[in-house]
N, C-alpha and C positions, 0 to 999 in steps of 0.2 A: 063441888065442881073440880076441885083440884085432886080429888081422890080417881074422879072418873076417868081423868083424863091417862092416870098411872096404869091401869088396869087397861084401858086399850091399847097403851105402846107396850105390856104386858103382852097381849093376845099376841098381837104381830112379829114378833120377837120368837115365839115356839113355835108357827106352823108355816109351812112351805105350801106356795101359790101352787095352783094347776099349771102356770107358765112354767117353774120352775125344774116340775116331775119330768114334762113330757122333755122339757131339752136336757135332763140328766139320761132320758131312758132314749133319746135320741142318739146324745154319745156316748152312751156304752154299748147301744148296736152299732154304730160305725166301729167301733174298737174291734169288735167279735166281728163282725164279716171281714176288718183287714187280716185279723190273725185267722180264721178260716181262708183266706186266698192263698194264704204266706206259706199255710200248713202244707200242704200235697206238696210243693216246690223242695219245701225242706225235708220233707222222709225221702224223697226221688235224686236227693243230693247225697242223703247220709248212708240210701242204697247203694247208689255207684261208689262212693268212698269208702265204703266196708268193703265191697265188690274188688275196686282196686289193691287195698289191702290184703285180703286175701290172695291176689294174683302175685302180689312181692311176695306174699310169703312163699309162696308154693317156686317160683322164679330162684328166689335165695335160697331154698333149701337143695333144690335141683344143683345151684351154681356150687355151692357148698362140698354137696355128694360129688360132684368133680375136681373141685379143689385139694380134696384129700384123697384122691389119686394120687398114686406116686408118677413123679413128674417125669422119670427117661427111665428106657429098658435099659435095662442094668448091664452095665457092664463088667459088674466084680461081684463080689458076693455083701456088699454092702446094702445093695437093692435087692426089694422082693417085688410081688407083684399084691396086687388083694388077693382075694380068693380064689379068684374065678381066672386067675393070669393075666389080667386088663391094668393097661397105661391109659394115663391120659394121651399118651401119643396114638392111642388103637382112635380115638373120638374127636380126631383133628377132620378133617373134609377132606385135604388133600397136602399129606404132609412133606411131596416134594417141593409145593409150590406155597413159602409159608405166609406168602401177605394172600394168598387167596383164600376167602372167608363164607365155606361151605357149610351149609345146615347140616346135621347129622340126621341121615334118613330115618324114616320107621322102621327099615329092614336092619340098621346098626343098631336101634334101641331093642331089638327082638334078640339081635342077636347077640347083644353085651348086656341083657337082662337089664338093662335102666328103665328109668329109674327106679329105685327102693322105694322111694314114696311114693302114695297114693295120693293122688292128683282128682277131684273129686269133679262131677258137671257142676258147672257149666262147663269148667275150663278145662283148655287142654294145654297141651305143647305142641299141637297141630295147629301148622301154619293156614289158614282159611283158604288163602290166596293160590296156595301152593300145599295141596293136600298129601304130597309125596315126602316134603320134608316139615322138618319140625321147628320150631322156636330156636334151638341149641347148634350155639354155633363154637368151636375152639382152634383156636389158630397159633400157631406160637411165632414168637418174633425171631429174628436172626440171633443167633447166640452171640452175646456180648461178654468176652474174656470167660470165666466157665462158667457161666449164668443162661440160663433158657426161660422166657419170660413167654407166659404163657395167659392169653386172654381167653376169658370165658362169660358167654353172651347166653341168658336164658331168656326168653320170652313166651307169657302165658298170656295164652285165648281165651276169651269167651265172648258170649254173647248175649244178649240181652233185647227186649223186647220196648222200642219206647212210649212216649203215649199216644201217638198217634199209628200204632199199630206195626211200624215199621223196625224189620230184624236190624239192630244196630252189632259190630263188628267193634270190640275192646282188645287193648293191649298192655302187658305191664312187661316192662324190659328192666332186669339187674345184668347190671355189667361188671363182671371180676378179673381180678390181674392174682398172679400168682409167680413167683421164680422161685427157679430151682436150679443149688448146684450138681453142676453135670461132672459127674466123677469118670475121668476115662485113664483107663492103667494102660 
């Protein structure tokens, strides 16, 4: 009798009830349907934040390629221009009036050949709102002792489609500062 009794709490000990399975295979489907809800949110997040990325780059590369313009039409033979004879002073909006912060049209990007880089769809440097002018904006401040301080504002477009069918309207904006001494003989 005292043999039999070892061999049944034996049995019990290696196998798992019918109660057991069904509430194990109960919570591993609740696990799997929250991480299926979770899933589409998180690729729809990791889209637009590649998306955004992409728009700095292209933003920073634009702000860059104007950066390294040379900052004043030379007064001496210390200044040259690039290639093509282009200041950053030609891609100001309106350079007698220097707090006022004009976009630089399509017809100046055609016709000072900007940008170098290729700027790929979706995005652009075309403003949505205002399809005449573009994201890029440069303005210089008041010349402080012989320093010309010069801000340069790119902003790229694009757009995107969200899930309920609707054209959504994105923006990434770099904003840069740059001075330069202004050498006058």
């Amino acid at each position: 009798m005292h043999v039999g009794s070892k061999i049944k709490k034996r049995s019990r000990k290696h196998g798992l009830t019918l109660l057991e399975v069904l509430i194990s295979i109960s919570l591993t489907c609740t696990v799997m349907i929250a991480f299926a809800a979770v899933f589409p949110a998180s690729f729809r997040m990791t889209r637009k934040t590649s998306q955004a990325n992409q728009a700095c780059y292209y933003a920073s590369a634009v702000a860059e390629e104007l950066r390294n313009r040379l900052m004043d039409k030379p007064t001496n033979t210390l200044y040259s221009s690039d290639r093509n004879g282009r200041y950053l002073e030609d891609f100001c909006g309106d350079i007698s009036q220097p707090a006022k912060r004009t976009p630089l049209t399509l017809q100046d990007m055609r016709t000072f050949n900007f940008p170098k880089i290729v700027i790929p769809e979706p995005f652009t440097l075309v403003d949505p709102d205002h399809p005449s002018n573009t994201g890029i904006v440069v303005y210089s401040s008041d010349n402080v002792g012989k320093k010309t301080f010069w801000n340069i504002s790119v902003t790229v477009f694009w757009k995107e489609t969200s899930p309920n069918g609707q054209l959504v309207h994105h923006s990434s904006t770099i904003v840069s500062a740059k001075s330069s001494m202004v050498m006058k003989t």
